[in-house]
C-alpha positions as CSV (number, residue, x, y, z in Angstrom):
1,X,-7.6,-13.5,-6.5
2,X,-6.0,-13.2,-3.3
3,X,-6.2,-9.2,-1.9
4,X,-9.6,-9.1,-3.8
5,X,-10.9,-12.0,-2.0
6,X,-9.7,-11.3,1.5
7,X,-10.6,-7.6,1.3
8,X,-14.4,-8.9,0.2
9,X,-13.9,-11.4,3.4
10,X,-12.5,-8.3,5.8
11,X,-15.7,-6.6,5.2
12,X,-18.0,-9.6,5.4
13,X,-16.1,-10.3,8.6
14,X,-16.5,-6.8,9.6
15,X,-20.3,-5.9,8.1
16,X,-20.3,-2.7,10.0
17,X,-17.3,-1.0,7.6
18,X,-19.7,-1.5,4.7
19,X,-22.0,1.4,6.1
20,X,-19.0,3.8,6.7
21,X,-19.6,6.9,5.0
22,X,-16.6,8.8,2.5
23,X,-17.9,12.2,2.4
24,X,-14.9,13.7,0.1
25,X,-12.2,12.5,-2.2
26,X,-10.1,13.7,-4.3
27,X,-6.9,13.2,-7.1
28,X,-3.8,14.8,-6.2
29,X,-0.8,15.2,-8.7
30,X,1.1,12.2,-6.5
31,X,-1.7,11.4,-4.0
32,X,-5.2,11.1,-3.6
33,X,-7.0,11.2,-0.5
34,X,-11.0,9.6,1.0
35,X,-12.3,11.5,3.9
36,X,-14.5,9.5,6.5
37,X,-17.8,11.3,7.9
38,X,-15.7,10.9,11.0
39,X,-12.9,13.4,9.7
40,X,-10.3,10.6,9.0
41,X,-7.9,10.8,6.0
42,X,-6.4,8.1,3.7
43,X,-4.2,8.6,1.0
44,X,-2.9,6.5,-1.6
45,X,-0.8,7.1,-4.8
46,X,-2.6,8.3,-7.5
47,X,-1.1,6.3,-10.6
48,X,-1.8,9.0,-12.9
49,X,1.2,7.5,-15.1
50,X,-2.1,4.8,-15.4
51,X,-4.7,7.5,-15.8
52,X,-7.5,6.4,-18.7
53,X,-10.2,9.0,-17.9
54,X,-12.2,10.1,-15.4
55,X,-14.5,7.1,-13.6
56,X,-17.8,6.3,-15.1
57,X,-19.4,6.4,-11.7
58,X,-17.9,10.5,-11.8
59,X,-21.4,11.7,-10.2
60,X,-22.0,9.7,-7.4
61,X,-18.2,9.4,-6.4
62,X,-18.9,13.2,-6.1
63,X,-21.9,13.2,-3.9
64,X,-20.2,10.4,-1.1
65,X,-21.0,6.9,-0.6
66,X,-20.2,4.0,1.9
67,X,-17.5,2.1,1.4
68,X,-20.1,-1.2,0.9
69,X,-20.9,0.7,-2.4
70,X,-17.5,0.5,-3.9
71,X,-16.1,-2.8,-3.4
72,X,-17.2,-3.9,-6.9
73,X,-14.4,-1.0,-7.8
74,X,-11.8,-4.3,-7.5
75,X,-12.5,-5.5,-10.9
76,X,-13.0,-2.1,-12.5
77,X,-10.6,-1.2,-15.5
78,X,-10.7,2.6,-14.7
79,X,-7.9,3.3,-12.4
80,X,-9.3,6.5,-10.6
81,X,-12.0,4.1,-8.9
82,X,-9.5,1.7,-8.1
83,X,-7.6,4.1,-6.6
84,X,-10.6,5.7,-4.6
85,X,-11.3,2.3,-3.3
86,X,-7.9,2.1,-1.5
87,X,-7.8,5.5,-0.4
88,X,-10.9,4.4,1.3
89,X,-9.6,1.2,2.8
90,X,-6.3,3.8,4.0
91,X,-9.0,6.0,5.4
92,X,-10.5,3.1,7.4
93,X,-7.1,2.0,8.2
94,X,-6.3,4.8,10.0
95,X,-8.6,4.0,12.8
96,X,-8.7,-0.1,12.5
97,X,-5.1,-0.4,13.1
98,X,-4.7,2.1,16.1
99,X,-6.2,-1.0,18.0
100,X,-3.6,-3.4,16.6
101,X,-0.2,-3.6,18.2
102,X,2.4,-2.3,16.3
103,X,6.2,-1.5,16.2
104,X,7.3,1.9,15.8
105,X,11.1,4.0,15.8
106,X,12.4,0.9,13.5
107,X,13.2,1.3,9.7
108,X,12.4,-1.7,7.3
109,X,16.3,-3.3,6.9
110,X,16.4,-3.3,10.6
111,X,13.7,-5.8,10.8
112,X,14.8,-7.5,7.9
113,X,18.5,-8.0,8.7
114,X,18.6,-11.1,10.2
115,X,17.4,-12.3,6.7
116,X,19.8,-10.7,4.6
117,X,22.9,-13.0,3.9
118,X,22.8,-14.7,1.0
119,X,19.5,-13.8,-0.4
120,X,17.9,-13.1,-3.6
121,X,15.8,-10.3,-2.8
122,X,13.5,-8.2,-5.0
123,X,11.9,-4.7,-5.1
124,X,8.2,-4.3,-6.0
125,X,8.7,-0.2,-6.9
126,X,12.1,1.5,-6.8
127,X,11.9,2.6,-2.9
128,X,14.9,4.4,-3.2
129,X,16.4,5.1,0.1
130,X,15.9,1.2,0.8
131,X,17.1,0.2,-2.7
132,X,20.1,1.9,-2.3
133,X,20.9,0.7,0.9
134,X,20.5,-3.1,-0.4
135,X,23.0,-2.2,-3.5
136,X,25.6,-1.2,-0.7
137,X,25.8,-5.1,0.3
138,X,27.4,-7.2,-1.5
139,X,26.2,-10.9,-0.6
140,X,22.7,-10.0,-1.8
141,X,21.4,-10.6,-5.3
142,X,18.5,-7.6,-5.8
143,X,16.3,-6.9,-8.8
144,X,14.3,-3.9,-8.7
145,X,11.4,-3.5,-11.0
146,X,9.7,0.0,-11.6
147,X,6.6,0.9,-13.4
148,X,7.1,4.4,-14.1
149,X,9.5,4.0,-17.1
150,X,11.0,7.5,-16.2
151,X,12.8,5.5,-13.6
152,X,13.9,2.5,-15.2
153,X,17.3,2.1,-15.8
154,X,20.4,2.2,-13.9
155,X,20.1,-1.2,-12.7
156,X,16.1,-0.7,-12.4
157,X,14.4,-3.1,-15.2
158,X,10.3,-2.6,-16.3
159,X,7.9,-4.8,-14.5
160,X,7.1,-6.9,-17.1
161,X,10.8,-8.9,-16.5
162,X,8.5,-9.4,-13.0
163,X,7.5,-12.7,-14.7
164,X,11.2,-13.9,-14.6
165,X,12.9,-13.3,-11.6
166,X,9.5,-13.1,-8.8
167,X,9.5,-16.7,-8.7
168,X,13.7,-16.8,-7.7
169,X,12.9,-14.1,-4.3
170,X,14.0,-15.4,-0.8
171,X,12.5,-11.9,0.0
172,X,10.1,-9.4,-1.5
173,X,9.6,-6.0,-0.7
174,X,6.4,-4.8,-2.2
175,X,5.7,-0.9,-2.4
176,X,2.0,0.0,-1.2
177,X,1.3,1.3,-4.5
178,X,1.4,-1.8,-6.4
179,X,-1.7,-2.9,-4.3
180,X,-4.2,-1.3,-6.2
181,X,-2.5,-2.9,-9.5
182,X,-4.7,-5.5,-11.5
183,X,-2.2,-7.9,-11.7
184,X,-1.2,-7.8,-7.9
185,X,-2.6,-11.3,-7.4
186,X,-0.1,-12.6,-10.0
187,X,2.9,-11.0,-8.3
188,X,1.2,-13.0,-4.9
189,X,1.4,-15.9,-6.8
190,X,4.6,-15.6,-7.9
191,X,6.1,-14.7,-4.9
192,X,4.2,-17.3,-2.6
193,X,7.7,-19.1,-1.7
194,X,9.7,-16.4,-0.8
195,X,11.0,-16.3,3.1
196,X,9.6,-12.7,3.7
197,X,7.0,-10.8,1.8
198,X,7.0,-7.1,3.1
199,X,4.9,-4.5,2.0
200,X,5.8,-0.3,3.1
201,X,4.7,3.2,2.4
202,X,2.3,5.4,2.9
203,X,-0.3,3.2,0.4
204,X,0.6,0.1,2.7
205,X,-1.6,1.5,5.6
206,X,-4.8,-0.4,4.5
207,X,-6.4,-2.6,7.5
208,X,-3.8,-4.7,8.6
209,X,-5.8,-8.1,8.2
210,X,-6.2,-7.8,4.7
211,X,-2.4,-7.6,4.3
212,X,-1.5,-10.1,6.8
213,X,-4.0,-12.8,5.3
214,X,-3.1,-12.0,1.6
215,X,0.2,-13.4,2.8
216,X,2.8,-10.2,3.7
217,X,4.7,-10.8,7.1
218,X,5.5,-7.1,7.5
219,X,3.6,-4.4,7.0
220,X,4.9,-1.1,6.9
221,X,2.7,2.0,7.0
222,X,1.8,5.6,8.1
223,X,-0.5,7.4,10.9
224,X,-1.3,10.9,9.5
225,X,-1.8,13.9,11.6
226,X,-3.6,16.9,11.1
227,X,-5.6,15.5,8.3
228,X,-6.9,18.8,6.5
229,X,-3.7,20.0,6.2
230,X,-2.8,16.5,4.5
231,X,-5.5,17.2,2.1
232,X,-4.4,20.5,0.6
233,X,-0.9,19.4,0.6
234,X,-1.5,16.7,-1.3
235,X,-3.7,18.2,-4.1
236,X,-1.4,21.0,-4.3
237,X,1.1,17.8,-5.3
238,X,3.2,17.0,-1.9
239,X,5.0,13.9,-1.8
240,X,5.6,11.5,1.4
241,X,8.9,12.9,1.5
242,X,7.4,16.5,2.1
243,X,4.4,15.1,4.8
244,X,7.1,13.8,6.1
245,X,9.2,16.5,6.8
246,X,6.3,18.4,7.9
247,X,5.7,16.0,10.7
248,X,2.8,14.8,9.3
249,X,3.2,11.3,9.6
250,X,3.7,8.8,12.0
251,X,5.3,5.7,10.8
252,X,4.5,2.2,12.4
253,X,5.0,-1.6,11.0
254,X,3.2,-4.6,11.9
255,X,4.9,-8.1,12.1
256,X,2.9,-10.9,11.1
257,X,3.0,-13.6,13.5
258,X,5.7,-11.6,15.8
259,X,4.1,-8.6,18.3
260,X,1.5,-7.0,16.0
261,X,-1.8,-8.8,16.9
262,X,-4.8,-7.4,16.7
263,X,-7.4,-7.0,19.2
264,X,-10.1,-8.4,17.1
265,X,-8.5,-11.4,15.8
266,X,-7.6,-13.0,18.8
């Protein structure tokens, strides 16, 4: 249990997290957002495609809670709680990793380029713009598994051929998303070997610690700006591609054991 454990560790590490206060969330069409009582947003895809009724814990979610509260949210089997979780951890990402060095004004192929000759690499999520850019070479090898079966086909297979080919990766790019996934552990697992393990998107920008330690070497995620305006967007069922337009997001990565390090880890 990998992410679970080192999230449970982050805040152990961290006590003080535990009493921060969500004061508001909610599930947006494509997003859902946590609010801090300090006016910070998180968002993080809402896997609605997953959706098996509202949370059991429906009244107090309602009323606010610290994030301490929630952690037991890891192992539950209702996805809207595990989804408020890592809205939550997005939320408190916001302001943990404004104190960690980052890289910014770079896209994800630029930092991986020295890598890619030669590789087997493989797609955790069909990230379009960068899947396409990968078909365009021809000395790579790329699989790209999709949950969503809406979007499989066309050279995108299911996730459960994940099993077959993880295992093969000189290089894995993860979407955020798949974070909040029960079996994300196993996809760890299986990918433990590969050269690079990346993780991008807007559901990437949990602390960066817990990413770094669950064994990802680049993290890719967002700053958001003007947060309230993020929050009606996104229940009115904006994208990232529309907050992104809008100038409402500013995009950073940090490189495991390169330039990102964070103030508090020494």
């Amino acid at each position: 249990m990998v992410l679970s454990k080192n999230i449970v560790s982050f805040f152990e590490k961290h006590r003080e997290f535990k009493e921060r206060k969500v004061v508001e969330v909610g599930i947006g069409p494509l997003y859902s957002y946590a609010k801090l009582d300090t006016g910070t947003v998180g968002i993080y895809y809402s896997f609605l495609e997953e959706f098996n009724g509202p949370p059991p814990t429906i009244s107090k979610l309602a009323g606010g809670f610290k994030i301490g509260e929630i952690l037991h949210f890891l192992e539950s089997d209702n996805i809207v709680e595990r989804v408020i979780l890592f809205a939550s951890l997005a939320a408190l990402g916001q302001e943990y990793n404004r104190k960690i060095e980052t890289v910014k004004n770079v896209k994800l192929l630029e930092l991986l380029e020295p890598y890619l000759e030669n590789r087997v690499v493989v797609v955790i999520g069909y990230l379009t713009p960068i899947v396409r850019e990968l078909w365009k070479r021809e000395n790579l090898k790329v699989y790209v598994f999709e949950r969503n079966k809406s979007r499989i086909g066309n050279g995108v297979l299911s996730d459960i051929f994940e099993e077959k080919y993880l295992e093969k990766a000189d290089i894995v790019i993860f979407t955020g998303a798949a974070l909040v996934l029960p079996n994300i552990d196993r996809l760890l697992e299986l990918s433990k070997n590969a050269e690079i393990r990346a993780v991008v998107g807007p559901s990437a920008s949990l602390p960066v610690d817990i990413l770094a330690d669950s064994g990802f070497h680049i993290i890719g995620g967002s700053f958001l700006k003007k947060k309230e305006h993020v929050v009606r967007l996104v229940m009115l069922g904006a994208g990232y591609r529309i907050l992104k337009k809008l100038g409402l997001t500013d995009e950073f990565f940090y490189l495991e054991g390169g330039r990102g390090k964070s103030k508090s880890r020494g």
